[in-house]
N, C-alpha and C positions, 0 to 999 in steps of 0.2 A: 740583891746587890744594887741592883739599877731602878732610879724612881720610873713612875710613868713617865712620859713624854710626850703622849697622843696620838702617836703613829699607828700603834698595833689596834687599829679597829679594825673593827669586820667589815662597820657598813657604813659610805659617809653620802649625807645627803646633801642639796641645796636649796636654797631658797631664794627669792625673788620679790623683792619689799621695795616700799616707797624709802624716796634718799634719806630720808629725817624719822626713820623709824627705827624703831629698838625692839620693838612688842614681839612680832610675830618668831624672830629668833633667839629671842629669850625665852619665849614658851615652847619650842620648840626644842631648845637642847636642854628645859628645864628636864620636860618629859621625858626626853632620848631614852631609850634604856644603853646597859652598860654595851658598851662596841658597838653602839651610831653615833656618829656626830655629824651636826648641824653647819653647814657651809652658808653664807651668806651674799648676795649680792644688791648693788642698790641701784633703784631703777627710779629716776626722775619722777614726782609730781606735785605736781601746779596747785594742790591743796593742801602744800606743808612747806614751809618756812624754814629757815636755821634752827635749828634745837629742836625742832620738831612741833612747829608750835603750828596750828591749826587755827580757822575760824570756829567761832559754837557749831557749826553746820556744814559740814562738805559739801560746794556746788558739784554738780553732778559733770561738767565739762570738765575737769581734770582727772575725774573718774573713766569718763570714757576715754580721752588721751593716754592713760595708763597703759594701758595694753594696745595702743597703736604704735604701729612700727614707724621709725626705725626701735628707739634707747632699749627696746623691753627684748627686741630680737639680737641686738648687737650685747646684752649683759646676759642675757642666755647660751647665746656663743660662747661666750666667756665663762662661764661657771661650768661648763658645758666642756672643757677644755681641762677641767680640772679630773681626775680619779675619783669621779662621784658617779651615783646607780641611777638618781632617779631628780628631780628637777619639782617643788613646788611653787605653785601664783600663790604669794602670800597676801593674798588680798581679795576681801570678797565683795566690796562693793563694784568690782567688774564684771562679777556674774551675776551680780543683782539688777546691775542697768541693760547687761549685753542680753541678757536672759540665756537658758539651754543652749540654745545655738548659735547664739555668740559667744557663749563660754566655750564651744566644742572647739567652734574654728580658731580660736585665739589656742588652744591646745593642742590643736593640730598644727598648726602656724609652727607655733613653737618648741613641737616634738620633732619635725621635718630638719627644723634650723639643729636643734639640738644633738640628734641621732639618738637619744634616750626618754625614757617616759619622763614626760608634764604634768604635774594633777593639782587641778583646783578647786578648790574648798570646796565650794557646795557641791561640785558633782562630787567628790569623795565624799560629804555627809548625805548624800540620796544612797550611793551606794551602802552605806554604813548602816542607816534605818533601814536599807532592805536586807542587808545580814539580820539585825537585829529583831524582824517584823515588827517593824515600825510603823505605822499606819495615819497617825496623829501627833499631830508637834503644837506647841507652843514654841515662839520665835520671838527673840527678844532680842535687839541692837543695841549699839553704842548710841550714848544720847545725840554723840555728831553724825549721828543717820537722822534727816530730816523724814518729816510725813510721805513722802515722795520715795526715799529710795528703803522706807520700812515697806510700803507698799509694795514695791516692785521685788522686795525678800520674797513677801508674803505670797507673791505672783509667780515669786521661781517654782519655789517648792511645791504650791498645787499644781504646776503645770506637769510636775513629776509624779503626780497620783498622790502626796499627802496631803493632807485635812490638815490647814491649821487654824484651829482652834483657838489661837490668842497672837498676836502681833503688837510687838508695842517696842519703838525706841526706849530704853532704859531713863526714868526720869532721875540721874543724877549728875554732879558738875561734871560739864561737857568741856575734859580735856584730860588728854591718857595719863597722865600724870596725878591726876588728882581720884582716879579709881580706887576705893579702897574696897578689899575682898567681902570684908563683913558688910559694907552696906549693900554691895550686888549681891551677896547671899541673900540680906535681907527683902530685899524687894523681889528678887528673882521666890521666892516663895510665897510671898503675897501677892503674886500675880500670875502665878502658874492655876490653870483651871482642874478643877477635878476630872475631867474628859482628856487631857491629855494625858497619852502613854511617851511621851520623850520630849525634852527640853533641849533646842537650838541657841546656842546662843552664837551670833554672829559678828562679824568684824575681828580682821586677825591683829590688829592694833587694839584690840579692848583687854583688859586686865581679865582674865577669867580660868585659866585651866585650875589656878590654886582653889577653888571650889567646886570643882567639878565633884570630887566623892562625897563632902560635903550636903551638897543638893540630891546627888543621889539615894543617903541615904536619907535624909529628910523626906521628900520628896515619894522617892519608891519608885520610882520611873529611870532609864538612861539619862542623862544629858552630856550633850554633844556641844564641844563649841567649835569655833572657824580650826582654832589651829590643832584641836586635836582630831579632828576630821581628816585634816591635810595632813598631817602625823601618818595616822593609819592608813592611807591613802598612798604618802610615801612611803612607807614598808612594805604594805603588798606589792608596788610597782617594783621595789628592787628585788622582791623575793624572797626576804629576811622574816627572820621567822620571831626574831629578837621585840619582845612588844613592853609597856612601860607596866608598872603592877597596880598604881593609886591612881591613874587618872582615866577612872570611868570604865562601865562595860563594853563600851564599844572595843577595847582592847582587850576583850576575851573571844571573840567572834575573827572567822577568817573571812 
C-alpha cells in the first residue's frame, strides 16, 4: 500500500567530502547495496571553487589543511550526531601526503571526536588487498594528482608491504566533470602491466566505480578504487553484512 520513503534501512553510513564535491557520494550510494544508505557532509577546501571547479593540478597545501582541525572535527561531530554506524574520509589525497601515520592519527582524531569508527580510503584498500592476497598493484590517479602527490600514492602503498609495479596520474582532461568511463577503461588497460595482480585506482572525486567489473573482467585481476575501498571499509566497521554484487571482488571477501 505504502511507497518506499527511506526510512526503513538497516544500515546508514556517512561521509566526509570536500565542500564542492559531488563524486565521492554518488559513488558511494551508487554502489550501496539495498538497506544502506549514504549520508553526507561537507568539509571546507582551498583546492575547489563554487561548482566545484578546480585547477588542472591540486597544490598540496589545501590537501594538508583538509584534515586539520578545527571544519573536519566540528562536520564530523555533526554527521556523528546523526543515527549513522560508521563515518568515512572521502578523500585520499590526505593520506597520500599525511602518509600511514598521519592518516592513522587523523582517524584517531576523528573516531575520539565522533564516538563511532572512521575509515580512510587507502587504509581500507591495504586492508582489502590483504583479504584479497594482494601483493602487487598498479596505481593509477586522477590527472589532478600532479608528479608529487602520484609519487607520494606510490610511497603509501609500499610503505604497507605492496609492490607497485606501475604508478601513473591518468593522462586525460583534468577536470571531474569531463571523465568519461570508456576512455579511463581505455587507458586504464593500456597501462596496466602484466605483473600486476590488482588495480588501485585513486581519488575519491575521480569518476571510476562504473568500470570497475568492466576492467576486471578484461584485465583478470581485482581492481579497487578510492570509493569502493571506503565502501567496504564502511560496512565491515558497521558490521553489516549487506555488500553491492557488480562492483568488483573485493566485495566478495570479509
Amino acid at each position: 500500500m505504502w511507497s518506499s520513503d527511506g526510512w526503513d534501512v538497516r544500515t546508514r553510513l556517512g561521509v566526509l567530502i570536500p565542500h564542492g564535491d559531488v563524486g565521492p557520494e554518488s559513488e558511494l550510494q551508487a554502489m550501496a547495496p539495498d538497506g544502506v544508505c549514504i549520508h553526507a557532509t561537507r568539509v571546507p577546501f582551498g583546492g575547489m571553487a563554487a561548482g566545484g571547479t578546480m585547477d588542472p593540478t591540486i597544490p598540496l597545501a589545501p590537501v594538508h589543511a583538509f584534515v586539520e582541525p578545527p571544519a573536519i572535527d566540528d562536520a564530523t561531530a555533526l554527521l556523528a550526531a546523526a543515527p549513522i554506524s560508521a563515518i568515512g574520509i572521502g578523500f585520499t589525497s590526505s593520506s597520500y601526503v599525511g602518509g600511514p601515520d598521519g592518516e592513522r592519527k587523523v582517524v584517531d582524531r576523528l573516531t575520539e571526536r565522533a564516538g563511532i569508527p572512521v575509515v580512510a580510503p587507502c587504509a581500507a584498500a591495504v586492508a582489502g588487498f590483504g583479504a584479497l592476497g594482494i601483493d602487487r598493484i598498479a596505481l593509477f590517479n586522477p590527472p589532478w594528482f600532479d608528479a608529487e602527490l602520484d609519487r607520494l600514492g606510490a610511497e603509501y602503498f609500499r610503505s604497507q608491504g605492496l609492490q607497485v609495479v606501475a604508478h601513473a596520474s591518468c593522462d586525460l582532461p583534468s577536470n571531474q566533470r569531463s571523465i568519461n568511463p570508456s576512455e579511463l577503461f581505455s587507458w586504464i588497460v593500456h597501462h596496466t602491466p602484466a605483473d600486476a595482480n590488482a588495480v588501485f585506482i585513486g581519488g575519491n572525486g575521480f569518476r571510476a566505480v562504473g568500470v570497475i567489473a568492466a576492467l576486471e573482467e578484461d584485465l583478470r585481476v581485482p581492481v579497487v578504487t578510492a570509493n569502493s575501498a571506503l565502501l567496504w571499509g564502511l560496512l565491515q566497521a558497521a558490521r553489516s553484512a549487506a555488500r553491492p554484487t557488480r562492483y568488483g571482488r573485493l566485495f566478495g571477501v570479509r
